[in-house]
VEXGU-87396 format. One line per 3 residues: number of its first residue (from 1); for each residue x, y, z of N, C-alpha, C. Coordinates in pm, 1 decimal. Layout:
BEGIN
NUM = X Y Z X Y Z X Y Z; ... .
This chain:
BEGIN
1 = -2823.4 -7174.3 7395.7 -2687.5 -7126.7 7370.6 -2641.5 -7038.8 7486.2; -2531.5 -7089.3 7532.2 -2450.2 -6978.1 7681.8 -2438.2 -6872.7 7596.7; -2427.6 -6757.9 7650.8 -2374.2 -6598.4 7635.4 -2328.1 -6591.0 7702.5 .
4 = -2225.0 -6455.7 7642.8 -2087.6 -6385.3 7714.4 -2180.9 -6257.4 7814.3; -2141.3 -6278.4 7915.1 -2193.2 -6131.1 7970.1 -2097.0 -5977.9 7918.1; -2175.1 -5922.2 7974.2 -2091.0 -5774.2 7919.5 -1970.4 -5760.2 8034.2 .
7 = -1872.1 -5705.5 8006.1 -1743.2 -5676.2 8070.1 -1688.6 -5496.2 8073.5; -1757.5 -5438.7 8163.1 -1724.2 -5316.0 8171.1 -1611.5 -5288.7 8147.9; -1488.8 -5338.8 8195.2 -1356.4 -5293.1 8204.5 -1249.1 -5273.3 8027.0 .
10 = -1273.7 -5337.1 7941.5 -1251.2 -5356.5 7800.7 -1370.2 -5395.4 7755.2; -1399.3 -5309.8 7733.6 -1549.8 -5368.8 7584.9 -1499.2 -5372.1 7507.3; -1500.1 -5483.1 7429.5 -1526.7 -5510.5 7301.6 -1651.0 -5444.1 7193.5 .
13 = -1624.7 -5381.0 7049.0 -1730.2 -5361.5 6995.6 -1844.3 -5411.3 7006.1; -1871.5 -5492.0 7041.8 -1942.8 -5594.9 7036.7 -2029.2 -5561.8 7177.6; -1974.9 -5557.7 7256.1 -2004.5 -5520.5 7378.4 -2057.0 -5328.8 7416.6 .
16 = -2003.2 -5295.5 7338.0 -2015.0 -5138.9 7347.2 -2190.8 -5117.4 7260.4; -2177.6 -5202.4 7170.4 -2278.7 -5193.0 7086.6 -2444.7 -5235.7 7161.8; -2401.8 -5327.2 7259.8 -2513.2 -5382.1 7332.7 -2571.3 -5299.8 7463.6 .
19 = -2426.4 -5225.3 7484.2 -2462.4 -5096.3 7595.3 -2517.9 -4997.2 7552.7; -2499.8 -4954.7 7411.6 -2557.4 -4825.1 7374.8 -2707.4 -4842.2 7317.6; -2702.3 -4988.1 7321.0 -2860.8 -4996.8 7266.3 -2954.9 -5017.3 7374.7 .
22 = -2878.4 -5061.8 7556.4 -2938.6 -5057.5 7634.9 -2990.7 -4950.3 7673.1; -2933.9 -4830.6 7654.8 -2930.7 -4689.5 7704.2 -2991.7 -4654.3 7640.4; -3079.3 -4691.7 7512.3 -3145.3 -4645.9 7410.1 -3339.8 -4689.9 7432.2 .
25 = -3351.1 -4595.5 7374.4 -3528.2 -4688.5 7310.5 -3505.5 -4728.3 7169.6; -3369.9 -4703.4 7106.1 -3432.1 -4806.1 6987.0 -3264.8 -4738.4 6912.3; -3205.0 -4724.9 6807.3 -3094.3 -4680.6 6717.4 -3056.6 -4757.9 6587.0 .
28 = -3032.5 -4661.2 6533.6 -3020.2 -4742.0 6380.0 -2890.8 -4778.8 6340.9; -2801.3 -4843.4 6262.3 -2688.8 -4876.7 6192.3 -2629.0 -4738.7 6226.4; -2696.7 -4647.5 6113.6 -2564.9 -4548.0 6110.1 -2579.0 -4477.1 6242.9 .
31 = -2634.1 -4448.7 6309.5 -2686.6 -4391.5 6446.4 -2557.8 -4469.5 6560.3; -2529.1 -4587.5 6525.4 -2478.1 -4635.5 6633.0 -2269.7 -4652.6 6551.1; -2274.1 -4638.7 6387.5 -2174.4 -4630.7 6389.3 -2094.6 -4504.6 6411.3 .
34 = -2184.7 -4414.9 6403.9 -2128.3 -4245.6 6433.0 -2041.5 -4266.4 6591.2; -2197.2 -4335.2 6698.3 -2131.1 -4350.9 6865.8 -2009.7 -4392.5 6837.5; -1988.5 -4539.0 6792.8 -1886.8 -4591.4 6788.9 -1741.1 -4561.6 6755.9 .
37 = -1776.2 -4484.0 6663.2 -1686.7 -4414.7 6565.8 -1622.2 -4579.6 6441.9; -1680.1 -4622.4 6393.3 -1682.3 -4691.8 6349.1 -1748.1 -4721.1 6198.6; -1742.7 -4806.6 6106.3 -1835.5 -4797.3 5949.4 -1935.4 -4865.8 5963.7 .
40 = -2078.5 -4791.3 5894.8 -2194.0 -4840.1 5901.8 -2215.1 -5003.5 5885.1; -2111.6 -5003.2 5767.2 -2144.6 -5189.1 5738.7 -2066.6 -5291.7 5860.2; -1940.7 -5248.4 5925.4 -1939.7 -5297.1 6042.8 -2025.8 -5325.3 6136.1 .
43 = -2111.6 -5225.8 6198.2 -2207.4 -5210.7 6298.9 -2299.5 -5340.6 6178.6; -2336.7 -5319.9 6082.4 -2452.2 -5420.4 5999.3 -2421.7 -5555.8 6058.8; -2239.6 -5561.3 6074.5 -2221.3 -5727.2 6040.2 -2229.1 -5747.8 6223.1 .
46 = -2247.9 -5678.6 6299.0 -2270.3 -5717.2 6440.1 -2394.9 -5699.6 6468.0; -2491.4 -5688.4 6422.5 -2620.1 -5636.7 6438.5 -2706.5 -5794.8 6363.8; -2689.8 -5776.9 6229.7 -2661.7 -5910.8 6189.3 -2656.0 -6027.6 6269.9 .
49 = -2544.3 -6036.9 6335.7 -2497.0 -6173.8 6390.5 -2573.7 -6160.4 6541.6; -2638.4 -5989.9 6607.5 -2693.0 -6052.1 6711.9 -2816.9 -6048.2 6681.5; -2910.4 -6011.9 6598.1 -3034.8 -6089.1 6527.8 -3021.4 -6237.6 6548.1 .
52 = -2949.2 -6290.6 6461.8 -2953.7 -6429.4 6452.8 -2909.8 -6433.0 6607.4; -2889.4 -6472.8 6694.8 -2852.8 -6521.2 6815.0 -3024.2 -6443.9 6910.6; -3113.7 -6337.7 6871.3 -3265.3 -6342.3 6897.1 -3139.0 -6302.5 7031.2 .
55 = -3079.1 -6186.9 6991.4 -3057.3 -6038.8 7114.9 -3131.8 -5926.3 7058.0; -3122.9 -5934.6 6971.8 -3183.8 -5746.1 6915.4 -3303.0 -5790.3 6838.0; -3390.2 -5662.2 6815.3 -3503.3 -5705.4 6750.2 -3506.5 -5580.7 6608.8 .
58 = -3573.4 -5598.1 6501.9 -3579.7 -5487.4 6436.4 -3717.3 -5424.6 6445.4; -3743.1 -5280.0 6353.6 -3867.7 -5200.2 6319.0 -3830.8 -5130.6 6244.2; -3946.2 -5075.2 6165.0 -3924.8 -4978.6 6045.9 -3922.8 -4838.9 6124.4 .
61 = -3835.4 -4777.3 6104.6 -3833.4 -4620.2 6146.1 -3896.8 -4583.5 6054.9; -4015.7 -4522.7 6039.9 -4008.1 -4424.5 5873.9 -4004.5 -4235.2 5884.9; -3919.5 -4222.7 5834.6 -3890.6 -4058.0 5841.5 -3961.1 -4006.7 5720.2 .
64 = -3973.8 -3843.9 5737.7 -4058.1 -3762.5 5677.9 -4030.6 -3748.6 5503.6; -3881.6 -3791.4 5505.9 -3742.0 -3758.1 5379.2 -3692.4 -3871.0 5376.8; -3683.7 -3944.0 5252.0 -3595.2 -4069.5 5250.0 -3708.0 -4218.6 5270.1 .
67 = -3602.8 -4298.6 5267.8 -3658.1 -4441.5 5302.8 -3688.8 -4441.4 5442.5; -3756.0 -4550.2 5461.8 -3761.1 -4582.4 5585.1 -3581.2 -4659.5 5643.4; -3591.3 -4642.7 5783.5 -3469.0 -4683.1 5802.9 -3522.9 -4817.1 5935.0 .
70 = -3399.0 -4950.3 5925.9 -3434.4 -5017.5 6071.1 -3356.9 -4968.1 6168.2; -3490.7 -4959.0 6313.4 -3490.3 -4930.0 6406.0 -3415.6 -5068.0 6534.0; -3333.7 -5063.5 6567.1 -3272.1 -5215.9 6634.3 -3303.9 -5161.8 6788.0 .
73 = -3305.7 -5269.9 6815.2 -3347.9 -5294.7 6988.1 -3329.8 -5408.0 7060.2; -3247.6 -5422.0 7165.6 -3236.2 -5540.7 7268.0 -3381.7 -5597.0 7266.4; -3349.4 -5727.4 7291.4 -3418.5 -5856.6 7292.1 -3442.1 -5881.4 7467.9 .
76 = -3556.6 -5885.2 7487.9 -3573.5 -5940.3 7660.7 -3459.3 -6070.0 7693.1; -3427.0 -6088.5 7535.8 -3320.9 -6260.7 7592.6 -3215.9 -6196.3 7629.6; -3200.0 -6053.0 7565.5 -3063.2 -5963.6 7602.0 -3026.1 -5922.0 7727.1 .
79 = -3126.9 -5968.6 7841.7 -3123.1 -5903.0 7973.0 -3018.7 -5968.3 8055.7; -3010.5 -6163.5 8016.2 -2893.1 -6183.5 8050.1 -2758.3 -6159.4 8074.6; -2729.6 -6072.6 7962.4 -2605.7 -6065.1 7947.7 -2548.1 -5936.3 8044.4 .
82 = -2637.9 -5898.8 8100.7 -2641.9 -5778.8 8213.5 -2607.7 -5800.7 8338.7; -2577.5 -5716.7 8451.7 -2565.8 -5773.8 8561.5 -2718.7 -5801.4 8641.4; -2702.5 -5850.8 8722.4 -2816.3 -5935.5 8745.3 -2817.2 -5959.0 8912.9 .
85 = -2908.5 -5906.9 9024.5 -2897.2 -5934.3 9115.0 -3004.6 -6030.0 9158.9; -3045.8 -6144.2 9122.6 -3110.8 -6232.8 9157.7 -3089.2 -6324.9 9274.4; -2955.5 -6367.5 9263.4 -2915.3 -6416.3 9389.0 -2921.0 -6363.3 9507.0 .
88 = -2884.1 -6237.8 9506.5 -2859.0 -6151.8 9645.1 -2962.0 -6181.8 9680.2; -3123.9 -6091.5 9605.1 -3255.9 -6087.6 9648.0 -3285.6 -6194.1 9701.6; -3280.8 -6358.7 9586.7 -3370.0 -6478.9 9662.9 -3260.3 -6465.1 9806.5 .
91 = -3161.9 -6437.0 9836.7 -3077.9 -6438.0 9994.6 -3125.3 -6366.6 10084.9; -3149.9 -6283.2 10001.1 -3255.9 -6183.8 10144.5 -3376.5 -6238.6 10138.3; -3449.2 -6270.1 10063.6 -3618.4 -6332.3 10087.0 -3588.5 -6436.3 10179.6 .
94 = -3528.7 -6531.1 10171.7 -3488.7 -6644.8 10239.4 -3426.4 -6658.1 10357.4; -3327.5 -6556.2 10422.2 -3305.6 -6474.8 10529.2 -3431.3 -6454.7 10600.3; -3489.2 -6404.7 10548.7 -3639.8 -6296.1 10605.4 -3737.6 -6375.5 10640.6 .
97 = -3743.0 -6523.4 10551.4 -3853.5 -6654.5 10588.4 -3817.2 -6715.1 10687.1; -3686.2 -6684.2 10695.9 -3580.1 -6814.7 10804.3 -3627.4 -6735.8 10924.3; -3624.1 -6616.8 10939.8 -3667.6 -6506.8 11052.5 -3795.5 -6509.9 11103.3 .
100 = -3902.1 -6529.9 10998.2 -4018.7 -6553.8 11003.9 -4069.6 -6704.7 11058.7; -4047.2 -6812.1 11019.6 -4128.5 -6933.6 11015.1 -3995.6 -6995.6 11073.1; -3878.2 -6998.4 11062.4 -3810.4 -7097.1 11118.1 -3706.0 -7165.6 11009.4 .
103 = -3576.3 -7192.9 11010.8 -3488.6 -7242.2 10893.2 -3534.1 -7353.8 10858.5; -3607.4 -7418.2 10932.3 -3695.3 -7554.4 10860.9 -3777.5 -7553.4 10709.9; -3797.1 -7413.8 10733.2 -3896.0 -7396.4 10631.3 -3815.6 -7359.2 10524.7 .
106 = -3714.7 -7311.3 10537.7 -3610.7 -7269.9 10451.4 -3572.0 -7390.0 10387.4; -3486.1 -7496.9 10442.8 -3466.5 -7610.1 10389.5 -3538.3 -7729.2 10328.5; -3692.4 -7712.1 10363.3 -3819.3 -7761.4 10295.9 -3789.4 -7693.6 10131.8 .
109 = -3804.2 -7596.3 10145.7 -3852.2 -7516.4 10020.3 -3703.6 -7507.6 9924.8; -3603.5 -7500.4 9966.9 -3476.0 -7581.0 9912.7 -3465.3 -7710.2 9854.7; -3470.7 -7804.7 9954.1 -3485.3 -7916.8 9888.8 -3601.2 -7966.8 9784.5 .
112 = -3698.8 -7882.8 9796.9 -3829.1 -7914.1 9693.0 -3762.2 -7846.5 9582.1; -3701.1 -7729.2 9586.7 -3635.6 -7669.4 9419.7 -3553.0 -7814.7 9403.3; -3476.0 -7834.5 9443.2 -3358.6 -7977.5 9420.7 -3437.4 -8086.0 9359.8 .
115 = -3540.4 -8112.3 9415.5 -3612.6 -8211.3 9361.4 -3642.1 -8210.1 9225.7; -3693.4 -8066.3 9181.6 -3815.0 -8049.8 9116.5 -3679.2 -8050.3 8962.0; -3552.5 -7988.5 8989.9 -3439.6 -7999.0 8904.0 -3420.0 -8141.7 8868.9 .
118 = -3432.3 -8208.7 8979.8 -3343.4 -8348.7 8958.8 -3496.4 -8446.4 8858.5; -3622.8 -8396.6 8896.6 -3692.3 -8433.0 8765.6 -3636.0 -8389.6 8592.8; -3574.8 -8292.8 8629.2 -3541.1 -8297.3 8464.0 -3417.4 -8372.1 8442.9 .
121 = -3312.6 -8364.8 8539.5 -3223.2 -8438.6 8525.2 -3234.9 -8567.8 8480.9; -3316.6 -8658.9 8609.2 -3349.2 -8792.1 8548.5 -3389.2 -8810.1 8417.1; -3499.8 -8753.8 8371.5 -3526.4 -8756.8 8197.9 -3397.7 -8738.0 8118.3 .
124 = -3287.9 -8671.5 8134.9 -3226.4 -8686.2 8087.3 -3109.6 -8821.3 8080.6; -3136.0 -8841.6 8167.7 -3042.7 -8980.9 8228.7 -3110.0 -9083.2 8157.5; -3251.0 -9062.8 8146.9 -3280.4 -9220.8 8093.3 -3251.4 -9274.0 7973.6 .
127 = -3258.2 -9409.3 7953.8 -3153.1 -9514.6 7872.4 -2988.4 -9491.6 7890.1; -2958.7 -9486.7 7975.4 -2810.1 -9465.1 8042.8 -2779.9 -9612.2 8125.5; -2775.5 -9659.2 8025.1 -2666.0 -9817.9 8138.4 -2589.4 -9806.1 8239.2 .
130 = -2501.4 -9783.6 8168.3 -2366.9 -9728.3 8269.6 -2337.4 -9631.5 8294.1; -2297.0 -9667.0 8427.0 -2253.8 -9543.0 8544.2 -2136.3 -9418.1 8440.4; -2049.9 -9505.4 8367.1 -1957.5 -9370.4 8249.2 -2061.3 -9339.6 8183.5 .
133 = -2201.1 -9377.9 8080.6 -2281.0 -9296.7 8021.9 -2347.6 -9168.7 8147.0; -2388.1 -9260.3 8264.3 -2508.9 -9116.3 8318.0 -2396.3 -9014.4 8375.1; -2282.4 -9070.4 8442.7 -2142.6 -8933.9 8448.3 -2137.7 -8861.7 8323.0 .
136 = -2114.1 -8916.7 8191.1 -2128.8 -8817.3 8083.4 -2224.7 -8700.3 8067.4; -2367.6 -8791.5 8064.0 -2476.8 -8752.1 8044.6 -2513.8 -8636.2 8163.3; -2495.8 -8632.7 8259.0 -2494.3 -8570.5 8378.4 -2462.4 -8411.4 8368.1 .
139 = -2312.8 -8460.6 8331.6 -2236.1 -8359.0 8341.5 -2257.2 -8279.8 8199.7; -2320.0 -8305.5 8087.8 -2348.9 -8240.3 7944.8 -2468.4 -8160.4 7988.1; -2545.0 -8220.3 8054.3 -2663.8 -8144.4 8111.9 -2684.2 -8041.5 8196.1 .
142 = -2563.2 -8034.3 8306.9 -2513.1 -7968.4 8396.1 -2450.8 -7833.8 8319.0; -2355.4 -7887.2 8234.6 -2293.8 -7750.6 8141.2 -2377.9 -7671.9 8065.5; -2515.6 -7749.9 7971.9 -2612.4 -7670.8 7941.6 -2665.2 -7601.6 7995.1 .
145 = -2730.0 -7607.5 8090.9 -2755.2 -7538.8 8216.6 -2719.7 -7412.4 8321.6; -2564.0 -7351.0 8223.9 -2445.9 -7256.9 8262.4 -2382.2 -7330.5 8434.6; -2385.0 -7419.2 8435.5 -2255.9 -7464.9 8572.7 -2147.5 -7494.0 8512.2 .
148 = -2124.7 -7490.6 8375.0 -1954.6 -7457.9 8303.0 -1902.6 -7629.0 8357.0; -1967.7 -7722.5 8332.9 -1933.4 -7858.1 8380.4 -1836.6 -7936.1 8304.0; -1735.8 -8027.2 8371.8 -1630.6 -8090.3 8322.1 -1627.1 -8227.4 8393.3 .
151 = -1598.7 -8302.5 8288.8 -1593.7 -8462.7 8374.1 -1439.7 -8567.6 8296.7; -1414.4 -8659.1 8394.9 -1345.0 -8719.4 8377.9 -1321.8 -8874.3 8427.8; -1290.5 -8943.0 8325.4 -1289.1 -9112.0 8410.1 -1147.6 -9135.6 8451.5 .
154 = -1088.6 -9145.9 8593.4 -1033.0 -9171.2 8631.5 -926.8 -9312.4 8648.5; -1045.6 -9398.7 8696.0 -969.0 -9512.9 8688.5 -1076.4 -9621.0 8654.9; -1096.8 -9735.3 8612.4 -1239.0 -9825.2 8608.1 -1332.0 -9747.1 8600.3 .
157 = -1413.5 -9777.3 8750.8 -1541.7 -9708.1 8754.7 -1534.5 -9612.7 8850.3; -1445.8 -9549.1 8865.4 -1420.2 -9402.0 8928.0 -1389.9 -9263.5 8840.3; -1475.3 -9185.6 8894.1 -1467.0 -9077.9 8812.6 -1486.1 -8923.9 8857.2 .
160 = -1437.9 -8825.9 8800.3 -1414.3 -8695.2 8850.5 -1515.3 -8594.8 8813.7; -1672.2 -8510.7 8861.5 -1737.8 -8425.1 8815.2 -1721.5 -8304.3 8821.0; -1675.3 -8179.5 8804.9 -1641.2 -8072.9 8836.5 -1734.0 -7946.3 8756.1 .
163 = -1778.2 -7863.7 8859.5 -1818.1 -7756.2 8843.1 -1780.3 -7650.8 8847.7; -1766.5 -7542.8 8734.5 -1700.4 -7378.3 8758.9 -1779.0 -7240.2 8805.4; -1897.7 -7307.7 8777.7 -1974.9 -7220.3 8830.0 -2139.0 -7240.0 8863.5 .
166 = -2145.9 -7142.6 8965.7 -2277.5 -7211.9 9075.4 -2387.9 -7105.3 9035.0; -2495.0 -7105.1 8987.5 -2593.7 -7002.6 8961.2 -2641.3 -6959.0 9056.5; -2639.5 -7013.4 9172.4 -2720.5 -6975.2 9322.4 -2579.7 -6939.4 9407.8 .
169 = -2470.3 -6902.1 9392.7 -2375.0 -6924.6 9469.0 -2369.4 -6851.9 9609.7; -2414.0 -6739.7 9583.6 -2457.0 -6681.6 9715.0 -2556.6 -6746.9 9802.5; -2682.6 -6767.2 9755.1 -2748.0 -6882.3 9813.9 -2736.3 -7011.0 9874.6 .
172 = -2662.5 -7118.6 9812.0 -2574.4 -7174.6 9876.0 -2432.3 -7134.2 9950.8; -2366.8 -7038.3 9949.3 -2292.4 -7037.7 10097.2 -2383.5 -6932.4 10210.1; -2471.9 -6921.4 10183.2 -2577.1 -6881.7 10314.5 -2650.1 -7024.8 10379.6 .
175 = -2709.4 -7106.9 10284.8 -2815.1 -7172.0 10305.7 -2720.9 -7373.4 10239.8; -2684.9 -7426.8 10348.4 -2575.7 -7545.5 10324.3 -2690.8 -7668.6 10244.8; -2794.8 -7665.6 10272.3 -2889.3 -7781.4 10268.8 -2890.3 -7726.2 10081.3 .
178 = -2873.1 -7615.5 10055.6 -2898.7 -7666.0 9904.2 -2778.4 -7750.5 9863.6; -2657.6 -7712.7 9888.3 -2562.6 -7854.5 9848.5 -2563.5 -7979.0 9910.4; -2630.7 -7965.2 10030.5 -2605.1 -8094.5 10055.9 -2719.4 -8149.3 9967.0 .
181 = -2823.2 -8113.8 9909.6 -2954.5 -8178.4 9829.1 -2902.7 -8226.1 9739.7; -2808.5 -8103.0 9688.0 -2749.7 -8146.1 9534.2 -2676.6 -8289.1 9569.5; -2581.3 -8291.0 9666.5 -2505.9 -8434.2 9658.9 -2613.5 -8513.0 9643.5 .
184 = -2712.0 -8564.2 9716.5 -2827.5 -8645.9 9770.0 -2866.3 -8671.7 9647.7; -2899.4 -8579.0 9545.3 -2968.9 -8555.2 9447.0 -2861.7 -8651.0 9283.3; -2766.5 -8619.2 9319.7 -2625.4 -8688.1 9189.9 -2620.6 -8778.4 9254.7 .
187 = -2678.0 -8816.1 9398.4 -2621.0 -8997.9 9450.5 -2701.9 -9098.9 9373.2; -2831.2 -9025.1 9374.6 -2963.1 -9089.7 9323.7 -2961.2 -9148.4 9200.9; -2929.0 -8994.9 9102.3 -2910.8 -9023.0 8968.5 -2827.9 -9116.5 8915.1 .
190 = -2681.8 -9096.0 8960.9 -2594.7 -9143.6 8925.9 -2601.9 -9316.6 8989.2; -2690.4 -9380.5 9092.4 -2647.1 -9477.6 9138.7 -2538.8 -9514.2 9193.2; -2468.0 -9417.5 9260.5 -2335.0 -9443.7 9267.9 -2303.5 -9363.9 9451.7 .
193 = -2180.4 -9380.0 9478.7 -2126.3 -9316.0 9611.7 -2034.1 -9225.2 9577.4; -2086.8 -9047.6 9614.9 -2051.0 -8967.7 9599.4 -2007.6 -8876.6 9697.8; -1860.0 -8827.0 9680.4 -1805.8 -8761.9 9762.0 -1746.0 -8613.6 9688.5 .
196 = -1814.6 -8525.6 9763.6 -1775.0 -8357.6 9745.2 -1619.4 -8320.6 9789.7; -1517.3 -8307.1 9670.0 -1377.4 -8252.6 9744.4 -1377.5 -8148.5 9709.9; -1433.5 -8033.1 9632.7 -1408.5 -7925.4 9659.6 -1548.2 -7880.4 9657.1 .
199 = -1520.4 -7725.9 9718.7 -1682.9 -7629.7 9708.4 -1670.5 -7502.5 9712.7; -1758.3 -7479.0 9568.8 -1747.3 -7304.8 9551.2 -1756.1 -7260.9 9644.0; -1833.2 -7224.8 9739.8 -1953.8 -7203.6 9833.5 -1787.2 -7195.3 9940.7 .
202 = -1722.8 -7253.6 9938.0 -1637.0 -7216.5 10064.1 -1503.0 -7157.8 10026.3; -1490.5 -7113.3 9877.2 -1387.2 -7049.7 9802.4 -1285.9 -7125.0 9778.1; -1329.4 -7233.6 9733.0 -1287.9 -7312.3 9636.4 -1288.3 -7314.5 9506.0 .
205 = -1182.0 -7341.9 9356.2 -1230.1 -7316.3 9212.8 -1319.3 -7371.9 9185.1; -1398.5 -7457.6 9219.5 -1529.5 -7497.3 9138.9 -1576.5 -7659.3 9283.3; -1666.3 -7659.0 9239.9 -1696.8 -7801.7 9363.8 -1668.0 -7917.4 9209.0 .
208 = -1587.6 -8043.1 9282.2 -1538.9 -8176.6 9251.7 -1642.8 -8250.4 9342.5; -1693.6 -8353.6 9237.4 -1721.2 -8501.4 9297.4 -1666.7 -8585.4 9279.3; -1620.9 -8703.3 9371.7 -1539.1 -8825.7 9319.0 -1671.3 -8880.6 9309.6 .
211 = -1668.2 -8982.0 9211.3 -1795.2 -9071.6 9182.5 -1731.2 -9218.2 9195.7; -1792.1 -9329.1 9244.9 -1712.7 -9435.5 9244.0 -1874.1 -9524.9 9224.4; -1835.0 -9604.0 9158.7 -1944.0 -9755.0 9131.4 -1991.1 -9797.8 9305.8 .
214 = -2038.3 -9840.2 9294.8 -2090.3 -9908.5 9425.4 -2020.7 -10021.1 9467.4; -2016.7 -10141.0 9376.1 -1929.1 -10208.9 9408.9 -1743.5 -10177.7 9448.7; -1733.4 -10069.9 9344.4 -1588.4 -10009.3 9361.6 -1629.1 -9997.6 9558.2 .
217 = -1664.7 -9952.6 9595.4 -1676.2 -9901.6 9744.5 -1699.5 -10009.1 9846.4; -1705.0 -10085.6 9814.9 -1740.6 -10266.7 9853.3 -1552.2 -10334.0 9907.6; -1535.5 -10319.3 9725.5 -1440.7 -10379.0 9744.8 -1303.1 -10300.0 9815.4 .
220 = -1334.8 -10170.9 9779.8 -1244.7 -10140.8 9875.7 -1266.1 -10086.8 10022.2; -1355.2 -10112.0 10071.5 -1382.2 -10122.3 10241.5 -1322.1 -10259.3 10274.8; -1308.0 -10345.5 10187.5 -1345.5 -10518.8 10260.8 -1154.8 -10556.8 10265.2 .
């Protein structure tokens, strides 16, 4: 399941609730509806709903007076929804190898991640006849994946793939050979002749592939 990241600028309850439990080692219902300024059974029904989604975790508090009370706590799955500098880092490691050994080695070890993706891809592709099933199929897989993917059949066997967002995006506009893998990589799958018209990577809204049948590309060269 995609998640919403957190949005500093307007939090939402919802969002406020996930910050104060970050800042925390642990807080209870009423503990967090006091922060909020908000009613205990509110905070329940968001606490609630991020249990089930396996963000928060519970524990028994037990105090000296009274019942025991639950203790709630972010979920390691909760780290997502945080900011996240992963990209930058693999950009500097990869910078620093390119410095070291040579950009060869850089684009080795690029294209082997591409590969090692496009193994799961294919599994997913298989029993896909047609070029409109593995474009479907492609692009459902792609969106699972958080690249926010959209597709469209154009005309016959021409068709439109579009991406909104790039998980490596910094990485690829440093390092070009990971997109060009990726094309290499959807030519394969798809069986087809693929052309890149737009690209995040050069501040563009999302990278477009035209996809065309093979024969489509036949007949219109001849």
């Amino acid at each position: 399941m995609r998640q919403a990241t957190i949005t500093p600028d307007r939090p939402s309850t919802r969002e406020q609730l996930l910050t104060l439990l970050k800042k925390s080692e642990g807080l209870t219902a009423d503990q967090l509806a006091r922060m909020l300024g908000i009613t205990s059974m509110a905070v329940r029904k968001h606490l609630t709903a991020l249990e089930r989604d396996g963000l928060v975790t519970t524990s028994l508090l037990r105090r000296k007076i009274g019942r025991p009370a639950r203790l709630y706590r972010l979920s390691a799955q909760a780290d997502v929804l945080f900011p996240q500098q992963y990209d930058a880092m693999l950009t500097d490691v990869l910078r620093d190898l390119a410095a070291l050994d040579g950009p060869a080695k850089v684009d080795l070890l690029l294209r082997r991640r591409v590969e090692r993706a496009g193994q799961t891809l294919a599994r997913e592709l298989e029993g896909t006849p047609t070029l409109r099933e593995r474009v479907r199929k492609l692009a459902e897989t792609l969106d699972a994946l958080g690249y926010y993917t959209t597709w469209e059949q154009l005309d016959g066997e021409t068709f439109r793939l579009c991406q909104y967002h790039c998980p490596i995006r910094q990485v690829a506009a440093n390092f070009p050979t990971t997109c060009d893998a990726e094309v290499e990589l959807y030519r394969a799958l798809l069986r087809a002749d693929i052309e890149r018209r737009c690209h995040l990577a050069s501040g563009d809204p999302c990278c477009s592939y035209l996809i065309r049948a093979p024969q489509t590309v036949a007949i219109a060269a001849s």
